[in-house]
C-alpha positions in Angstrom: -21.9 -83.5 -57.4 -21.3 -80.2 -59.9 -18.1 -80.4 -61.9 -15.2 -77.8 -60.8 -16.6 -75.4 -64.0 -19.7 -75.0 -62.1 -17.9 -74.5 -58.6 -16.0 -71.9 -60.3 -18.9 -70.0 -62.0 -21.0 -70.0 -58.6 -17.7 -68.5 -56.7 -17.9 -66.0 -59.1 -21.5 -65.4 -59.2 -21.3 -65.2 -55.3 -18.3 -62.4 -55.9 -20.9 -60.5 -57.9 -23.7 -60.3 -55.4 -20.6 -59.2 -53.2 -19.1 -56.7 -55.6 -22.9 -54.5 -55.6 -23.4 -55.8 -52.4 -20.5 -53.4 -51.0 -21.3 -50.9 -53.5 -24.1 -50.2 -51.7 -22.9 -50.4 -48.3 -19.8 -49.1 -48.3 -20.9 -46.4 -50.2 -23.6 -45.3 -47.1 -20.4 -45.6 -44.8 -19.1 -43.3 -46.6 -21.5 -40.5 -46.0 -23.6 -41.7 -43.0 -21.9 -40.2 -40.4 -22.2 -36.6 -42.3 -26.0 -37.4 -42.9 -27.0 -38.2 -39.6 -25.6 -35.2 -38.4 -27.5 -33.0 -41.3 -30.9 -35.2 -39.7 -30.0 -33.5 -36.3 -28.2 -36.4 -34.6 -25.4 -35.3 -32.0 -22.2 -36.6 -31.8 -21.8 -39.2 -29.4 -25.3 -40.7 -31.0 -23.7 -41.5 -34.1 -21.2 -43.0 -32.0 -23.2 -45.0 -29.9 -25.5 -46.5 -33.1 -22.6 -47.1 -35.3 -20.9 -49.3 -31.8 -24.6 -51.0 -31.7 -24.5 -51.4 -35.0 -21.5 -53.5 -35.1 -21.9 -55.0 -32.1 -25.2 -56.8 -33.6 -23.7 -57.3 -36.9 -21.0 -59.2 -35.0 -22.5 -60.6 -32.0 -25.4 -62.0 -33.9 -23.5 -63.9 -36.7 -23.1 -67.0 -33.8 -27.1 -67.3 -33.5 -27.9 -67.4 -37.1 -24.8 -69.5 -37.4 -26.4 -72.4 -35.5 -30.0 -71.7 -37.2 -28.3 -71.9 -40.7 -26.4 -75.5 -39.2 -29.4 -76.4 -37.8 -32.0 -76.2 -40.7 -29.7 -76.0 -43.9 -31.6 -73.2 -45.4 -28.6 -71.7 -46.8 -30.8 -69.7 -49.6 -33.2 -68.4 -47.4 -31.0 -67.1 -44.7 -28.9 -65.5 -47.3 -32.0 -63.7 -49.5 -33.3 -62.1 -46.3 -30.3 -61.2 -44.9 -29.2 -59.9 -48.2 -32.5 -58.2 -48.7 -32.3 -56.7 -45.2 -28.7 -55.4 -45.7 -29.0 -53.7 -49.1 -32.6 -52.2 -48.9 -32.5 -50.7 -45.3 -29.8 -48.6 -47.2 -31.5 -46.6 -49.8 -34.3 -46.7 -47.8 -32.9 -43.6 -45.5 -33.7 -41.7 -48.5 -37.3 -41.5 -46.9 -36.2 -40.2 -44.2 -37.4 -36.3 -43.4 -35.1 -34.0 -42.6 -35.1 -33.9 -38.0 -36.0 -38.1 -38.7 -32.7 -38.8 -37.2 -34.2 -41.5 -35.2 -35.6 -43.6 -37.9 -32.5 -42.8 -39.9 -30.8 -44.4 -36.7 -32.6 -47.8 -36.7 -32.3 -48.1 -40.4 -28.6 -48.4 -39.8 -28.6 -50.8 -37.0 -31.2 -53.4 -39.5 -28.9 -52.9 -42.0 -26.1 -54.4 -39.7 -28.4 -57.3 -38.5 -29.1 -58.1 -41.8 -25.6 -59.0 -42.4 -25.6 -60.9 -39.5 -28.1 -62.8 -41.2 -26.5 -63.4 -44.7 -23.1 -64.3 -43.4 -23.0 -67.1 -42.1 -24.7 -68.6 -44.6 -22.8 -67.3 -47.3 -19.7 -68.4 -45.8 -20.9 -71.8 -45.5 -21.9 -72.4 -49.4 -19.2 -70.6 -50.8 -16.9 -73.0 -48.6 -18.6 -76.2 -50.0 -17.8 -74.7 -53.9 -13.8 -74.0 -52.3 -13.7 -77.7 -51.8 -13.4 -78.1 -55.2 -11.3 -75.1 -56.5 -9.5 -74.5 -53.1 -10.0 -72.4 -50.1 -7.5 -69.6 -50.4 -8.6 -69.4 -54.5 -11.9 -69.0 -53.8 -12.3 -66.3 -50.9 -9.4 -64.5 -53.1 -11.6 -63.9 -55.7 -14.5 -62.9 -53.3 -12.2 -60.9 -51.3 -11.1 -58.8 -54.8 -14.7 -58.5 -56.3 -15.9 -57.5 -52.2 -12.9 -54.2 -52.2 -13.8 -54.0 -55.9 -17.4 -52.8 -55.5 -16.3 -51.2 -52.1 -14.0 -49.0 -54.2 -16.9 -48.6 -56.6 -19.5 -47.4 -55.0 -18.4 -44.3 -52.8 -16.9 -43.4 -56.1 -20.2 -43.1 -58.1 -21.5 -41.6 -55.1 -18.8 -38.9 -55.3 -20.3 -38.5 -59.3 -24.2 -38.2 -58.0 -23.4 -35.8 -55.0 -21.1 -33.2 -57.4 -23.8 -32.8 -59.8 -27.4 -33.3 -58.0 -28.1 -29.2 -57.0 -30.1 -28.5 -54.0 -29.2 -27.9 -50.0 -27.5 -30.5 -48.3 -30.1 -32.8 -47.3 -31.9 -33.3 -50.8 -27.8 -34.1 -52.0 -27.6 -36.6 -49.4 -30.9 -37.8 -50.2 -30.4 -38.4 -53.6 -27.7 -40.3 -52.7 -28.8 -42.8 -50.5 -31.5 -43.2 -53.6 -28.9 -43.2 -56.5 -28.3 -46.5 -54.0 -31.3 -48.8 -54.9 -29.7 -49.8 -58.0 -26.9 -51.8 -57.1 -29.5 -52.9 -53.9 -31.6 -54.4 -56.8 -28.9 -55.8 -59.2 -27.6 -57.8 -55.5 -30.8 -59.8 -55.2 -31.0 -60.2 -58.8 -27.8 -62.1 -59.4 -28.7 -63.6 -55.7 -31.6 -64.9 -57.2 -29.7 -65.9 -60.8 -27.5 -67.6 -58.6 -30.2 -69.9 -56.4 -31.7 -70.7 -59.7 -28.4 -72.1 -61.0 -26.9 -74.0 -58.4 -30.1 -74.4 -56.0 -28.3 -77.3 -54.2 -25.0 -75.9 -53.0 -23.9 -78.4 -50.7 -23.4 -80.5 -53.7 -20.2 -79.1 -54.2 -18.5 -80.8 -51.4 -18.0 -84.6 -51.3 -20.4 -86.1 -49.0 -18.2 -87.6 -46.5 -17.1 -83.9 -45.6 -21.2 -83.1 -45.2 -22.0 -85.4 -43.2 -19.1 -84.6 -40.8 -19.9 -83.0 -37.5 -17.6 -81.6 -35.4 -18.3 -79.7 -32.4 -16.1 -76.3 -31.2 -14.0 -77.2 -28.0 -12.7 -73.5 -27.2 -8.6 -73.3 -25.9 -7.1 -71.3 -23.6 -5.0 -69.5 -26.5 -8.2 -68.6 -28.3 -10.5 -66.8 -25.8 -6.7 -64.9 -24.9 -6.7 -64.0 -28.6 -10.6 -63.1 -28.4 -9.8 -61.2 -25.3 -6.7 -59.0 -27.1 -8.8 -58.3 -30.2 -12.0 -57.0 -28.1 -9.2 -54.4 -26.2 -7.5 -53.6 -29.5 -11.6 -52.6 -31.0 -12.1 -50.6 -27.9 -9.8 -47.8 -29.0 -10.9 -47.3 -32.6 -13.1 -44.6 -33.5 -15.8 -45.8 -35.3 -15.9 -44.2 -39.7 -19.2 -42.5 -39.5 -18.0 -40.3 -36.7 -15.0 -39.4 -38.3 -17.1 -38.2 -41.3 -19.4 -36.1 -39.3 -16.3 -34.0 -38.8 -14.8 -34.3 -42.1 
């Protein structure tokens, strides 16, 4: 079992992948919307592949759930996902200029690949919270997340007012500017397997071995039920910046 030092430095290592991780995603939120319009998408197709997006990004996070209970590959779930989240991003820099289509499926991998990661993720970083606490832990992953969420549109901001040319090669250069924090994210995900290859050690073994399966109540699937009405009537942030 690792020693509460080493649960601490892993929950911090884990905020790090999280801080680029959002730099890089949250800073294509930002400006997808306004980009896949520039490609030639309409209007209600940004809508449509932003609600597909999420939907899968959601609504696949129960299937890899089970796979990543069922075979314990914690690491590998989280490097592909991981991989799959932060590269489909600077990878709509390739896109040419009417390639709205591709632009469109690069979006919605992006999403699955965070379906992918998350679970996982959330699994390991809870067996390091057994040791330093629940609310401590996801605190500091929560703060280092908004951190590089706040970041990374902001450097975007930096790239887009200075790179000259029409509006498409600025856009592009954006979404390239982005393969940096993509490859510092699997970096320290990788610095991070290295160190603590084993994370499950965290947790005493009596809690590991512990199996529990869900029984669903009446008040939940009412609370799922209120929550799926209250997402209806958002309008999704990629078409709010095609019209900003």
């Amino acid at each position: 079992m690792h020693n509460k030092n080493s649960a601490m430095a892993f929950i911090v290592l884990l905020g790090i992948v999280s801080l680029f991780s959002d730099m890089t995603h949250e800073a294509a939120t930002s400006i997808k919307g306004a980009y896949l319009l520039i490609l030639g998408a309409s209007a209600s197709t940004i809508g449509f592949i932003s609600g597909i997006g999420e939907l899968l990004g959601y609504g696949l996070r129960y299937l890899f759930g089970r796979l990543v209970d069922k075979t314990h590959n914690y690491w590998g779930f989280m490097i592909l996902g991981y991989a799959v989240d932060v590269f489909a991003v600077p990878a709509l820099a390739l896109v040419h200029r009417d390639g709205w289509i591709a632009a469109c499926v690069l979006l919605v991998v992006e999403r699955i690949g965070k379906a992918i990661k998350k679970p996982a993720k959330n699994t390991i970083l809870s067996f390091a919270a057994s040791q330093e606490g629940v609310g401590k832990s996801f605190a500091i992953q929560e703060a280092l997340d908004q951190l590089g969420a706040f970041i990374g549109p902001l450097l975007l901001y930096a790239v887009m007012l200075y790179k000259y040319g029409d509006e498409y090669e600025v856009y592009n250069a954006a979404f390239a500017f982005l393969t940096l924090p993509a490859v510092c994210t699997i970096a320290f995900l990788l610095f991070a397997k290295s160190r603590f290859p084993n994370p499950e050690a965290f947790e005493p073994e009596a809690k590991t071995e512990k199996k529990d399966s869900f029984v669903g109540k009446k008040s939940f699937y009412l609370y799922l039920a209120g929550i799926s009405c209250f997402a209806f009537g958002f309008v999704d942030f990629p078409l709010v910046t095609m019209h900003l």
